[in-house]
C-alpha positions in Angstrom: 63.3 -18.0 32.4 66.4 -19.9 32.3 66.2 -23.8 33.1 69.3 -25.9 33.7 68.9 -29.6 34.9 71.9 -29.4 37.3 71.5 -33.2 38.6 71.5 -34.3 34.9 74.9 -32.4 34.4 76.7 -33.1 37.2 75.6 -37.0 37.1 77.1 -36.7 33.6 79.8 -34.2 33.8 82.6 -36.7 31.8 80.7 -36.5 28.8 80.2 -32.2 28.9 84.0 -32.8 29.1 84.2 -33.6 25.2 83.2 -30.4 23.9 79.0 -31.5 23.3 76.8 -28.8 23.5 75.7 -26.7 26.1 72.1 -28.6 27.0 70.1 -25.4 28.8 67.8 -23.6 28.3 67.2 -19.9 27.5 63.8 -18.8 26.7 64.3 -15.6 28.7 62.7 -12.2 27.2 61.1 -14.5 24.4 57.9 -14.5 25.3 55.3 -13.8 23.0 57.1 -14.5 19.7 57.3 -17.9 17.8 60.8 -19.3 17.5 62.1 -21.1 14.2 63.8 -24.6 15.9 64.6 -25.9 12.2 66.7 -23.0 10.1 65.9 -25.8 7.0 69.3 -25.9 6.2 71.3 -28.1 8.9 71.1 -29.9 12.6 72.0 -26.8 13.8 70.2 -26.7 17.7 69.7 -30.4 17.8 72.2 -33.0 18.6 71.4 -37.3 17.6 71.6 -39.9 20.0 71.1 -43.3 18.5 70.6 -46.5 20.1 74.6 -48.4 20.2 76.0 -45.2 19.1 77.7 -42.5 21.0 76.2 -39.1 21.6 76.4 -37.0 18.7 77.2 -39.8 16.4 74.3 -39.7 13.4 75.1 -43.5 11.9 74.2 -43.5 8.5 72.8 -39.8 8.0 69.5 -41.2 9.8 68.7 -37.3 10.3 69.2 -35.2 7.4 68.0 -31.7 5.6 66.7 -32.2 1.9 65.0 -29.3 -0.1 64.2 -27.8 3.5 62.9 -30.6 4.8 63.9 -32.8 8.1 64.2 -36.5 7.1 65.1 -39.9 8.6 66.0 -42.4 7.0 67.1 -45.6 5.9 68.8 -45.7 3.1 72.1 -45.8 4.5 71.3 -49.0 7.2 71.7 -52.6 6.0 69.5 -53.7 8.8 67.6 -51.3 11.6 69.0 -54.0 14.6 67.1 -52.1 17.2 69.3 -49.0 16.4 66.1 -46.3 17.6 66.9 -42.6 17.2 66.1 -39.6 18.8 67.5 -35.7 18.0 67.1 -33.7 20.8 66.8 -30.5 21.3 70.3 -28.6 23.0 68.0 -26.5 25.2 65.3 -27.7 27.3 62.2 -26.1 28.1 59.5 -25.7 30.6 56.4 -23.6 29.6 55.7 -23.2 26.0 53.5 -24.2 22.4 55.2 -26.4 19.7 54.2 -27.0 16.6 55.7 -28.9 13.5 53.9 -30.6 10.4 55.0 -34.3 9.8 53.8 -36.8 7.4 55.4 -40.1 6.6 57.3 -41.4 3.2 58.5 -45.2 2.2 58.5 -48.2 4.0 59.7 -49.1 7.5 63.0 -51.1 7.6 62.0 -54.9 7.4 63.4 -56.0 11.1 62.0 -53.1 12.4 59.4 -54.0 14.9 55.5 -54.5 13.6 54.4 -51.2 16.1 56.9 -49.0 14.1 54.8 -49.2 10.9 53.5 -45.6 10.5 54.8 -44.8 13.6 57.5 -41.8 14.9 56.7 -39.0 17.5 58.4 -36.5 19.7 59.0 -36.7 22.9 58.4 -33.7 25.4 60.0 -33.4 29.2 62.5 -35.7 27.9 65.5 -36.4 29.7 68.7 -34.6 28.6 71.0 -36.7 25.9 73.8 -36.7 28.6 71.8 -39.3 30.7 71.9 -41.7 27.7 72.8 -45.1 28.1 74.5 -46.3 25.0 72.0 -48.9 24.6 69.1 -47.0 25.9 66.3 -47.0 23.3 64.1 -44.3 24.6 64.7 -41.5 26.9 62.2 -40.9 29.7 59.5 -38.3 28.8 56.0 -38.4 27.4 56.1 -38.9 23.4 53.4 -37.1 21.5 52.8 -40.4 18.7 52.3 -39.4 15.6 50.7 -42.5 13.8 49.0 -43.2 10.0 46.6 -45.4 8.5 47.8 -49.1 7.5 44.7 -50.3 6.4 43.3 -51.5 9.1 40.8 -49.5 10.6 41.1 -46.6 13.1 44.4 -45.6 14.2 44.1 -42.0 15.9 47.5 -39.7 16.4 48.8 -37.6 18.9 48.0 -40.5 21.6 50.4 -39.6 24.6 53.2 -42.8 25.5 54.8 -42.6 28.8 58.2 -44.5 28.7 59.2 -43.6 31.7 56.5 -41.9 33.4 53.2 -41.2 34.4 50.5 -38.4 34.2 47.1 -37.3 35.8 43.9 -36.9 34.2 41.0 -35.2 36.1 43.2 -35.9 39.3 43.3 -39.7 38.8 46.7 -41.7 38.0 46.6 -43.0 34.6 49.3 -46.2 34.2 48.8 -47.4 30.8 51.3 -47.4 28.4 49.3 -45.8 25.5 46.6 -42.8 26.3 44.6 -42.5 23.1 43.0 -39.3 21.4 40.2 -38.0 19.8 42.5 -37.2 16.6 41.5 -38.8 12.7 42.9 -41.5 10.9 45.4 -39.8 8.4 46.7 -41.5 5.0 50.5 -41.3 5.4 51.3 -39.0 2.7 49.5 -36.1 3.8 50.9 -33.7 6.2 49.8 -33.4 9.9 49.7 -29.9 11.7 50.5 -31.0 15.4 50.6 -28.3 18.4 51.4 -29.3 21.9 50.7 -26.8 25.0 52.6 -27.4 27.9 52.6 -25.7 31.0 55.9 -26.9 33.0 54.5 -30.2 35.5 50.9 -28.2 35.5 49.2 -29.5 32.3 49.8 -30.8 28.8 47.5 -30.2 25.5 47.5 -32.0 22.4 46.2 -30.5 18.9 45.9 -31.9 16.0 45.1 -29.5 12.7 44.2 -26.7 15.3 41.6 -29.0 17.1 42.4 -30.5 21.3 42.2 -34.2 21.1 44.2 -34.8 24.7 44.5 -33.1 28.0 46.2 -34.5 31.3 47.7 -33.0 34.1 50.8 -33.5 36.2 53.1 -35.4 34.3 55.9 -37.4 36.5 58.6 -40.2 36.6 56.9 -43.6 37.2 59.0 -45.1 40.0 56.9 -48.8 39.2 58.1 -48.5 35.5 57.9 -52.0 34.4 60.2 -52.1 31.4 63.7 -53.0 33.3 66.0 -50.5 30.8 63.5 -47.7 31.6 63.1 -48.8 35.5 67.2 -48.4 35.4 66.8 -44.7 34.0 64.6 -43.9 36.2 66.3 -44.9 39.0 68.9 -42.9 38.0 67.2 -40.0 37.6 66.0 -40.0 41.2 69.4 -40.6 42.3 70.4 -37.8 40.7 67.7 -35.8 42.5 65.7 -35.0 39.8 62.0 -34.1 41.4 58.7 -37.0 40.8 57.2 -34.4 38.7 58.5 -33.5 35.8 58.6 -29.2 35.4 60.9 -29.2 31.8 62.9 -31.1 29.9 64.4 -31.6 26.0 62.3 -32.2 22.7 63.4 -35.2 20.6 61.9 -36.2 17.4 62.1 -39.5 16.7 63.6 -42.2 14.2 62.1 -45.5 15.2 62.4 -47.6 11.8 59.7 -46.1 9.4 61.1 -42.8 7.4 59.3 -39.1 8.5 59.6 -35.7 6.8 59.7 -32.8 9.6 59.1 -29.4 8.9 57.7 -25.9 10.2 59.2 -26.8 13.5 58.5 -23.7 15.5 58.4 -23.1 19.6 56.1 -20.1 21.5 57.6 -19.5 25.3 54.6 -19.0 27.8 55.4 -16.8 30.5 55.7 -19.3 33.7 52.5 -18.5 36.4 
């Protein structure tokens, strides 16, 4: 099945102008056979959008490839000033599995708000880059948290956050923020097998280590968003015709002030019902 959000691209069609990536998505005769989205060599399939920075501008090597591993990091900032990062996918997608392994390394930067401690994700349904604000922090989508202990009791991951949006469990609206799962506490060094099943604006799985620890249904743009620079991209989303419920959209793993390690980052397409 090939996916392209035409709205998205035509609402942003200056910026396709500059020789970016094509943002599509071809998952046609794949079917049935895990796809490698990390080669563990390069960015290669993935472009950065950073908060203040332009598309496609990754300020001080925030994303980078050691020994085979994906990394963010701070070494390179003098302070973190808000500056949240996402790499998104180039293609979207609309029924598949991911899976990746993450675990956490260092400290978060000091001015880096208190919720960032232990604290990245990545974001399914996102919108595409293109629709960026400059100074948009987070792209609309659901994130799938990945969180680690700080010492202070339980602190489950793979919750599902909804900047942006809203989704449906056992046919009733859920609003909050912050939907919490079943998932362990883990210590930060330790790497954390996550799987997410998604099945286009149907239903959405989360896994940790191979067990289910959330399920909702119907995921969708949240046209009472509260947070006004979310509100504004949704608003424009709608304007650009994009449909309430959300059938596909980009990955994006995110940089939001603590260093990460990323690896094994593989994708299974599901045929579409």
């Amino acid at each position: 099945m090939i996916h392209r959000n035409k709205s998205i691209l035509a609402l942003c069609g200056i910026l396709l102008a500059v020789h970016l990536p094509a943002f599509a998505a071809d998952v046609s005769g794949a079917a049935g056979r895990w796809i490698s989205l990390f080669n563990g060599k390069n960015l290669d399939g993935w472009t950065v959008k950073i908060t203040k920075h332009p598309l496609g501008d990754n300020f001080g090597d925030t994303f980078r490839v050691e020994d085979g591993i994906l990394k963010v990091a701070y070494d390179k900032y003098d302070k973190f000033a808000g500056q949240f990062g996402h790499l998104y996918s180039n293609n979207a997608y609309s029924h598949y599995i991911l899976r990746l392994e993450y675990r956490f390394a260092g400290t978060k930067m000091a001015d880096a708000p208190s919720w960032t401690n232990f604290n990245s994700g990545v974001m399914i349904h996102a919108q595409s880059p293109l629709g960026m604000t400059l100074d948009q922090s987070f792209p609309v989508s659901m994130e799938v948290q990945f969180l680690a202990d700080e010492g202070k009791g339980s602190r489950p991951t793979g919750n599902m956050c909804s900047p942006g949006t809203n989704v449906e469990i056992d046919g009733k609206l859920v609003t909050p923020h912050v939907v919490k799962s079943t998932a362990p506490t883990f210590p930060p060094e330790e790497w954390v097998k996550i799987e997410v099943e998604v099945h286009g604006d149907r239903e959405v799985i989360h896994r940790i280590n191979g067990r289910e620890v959330l399920r909702y249904q119907r995921p969708q743009l949240d046209p009472n968003e509260g947070d006004p620079q979310r509100q504004a991209a949704v608003r424009r989303l709608l304007a650009a015709g994009v449909p309430l419920l959300l059938d596909s959209g980009h990955l994006a793993l995110q940089a939001e002030g603590h260093p990460v390690w990323f690896r094994h980052i593989e994708l299974l397409p599901l045929e579409k019902p």
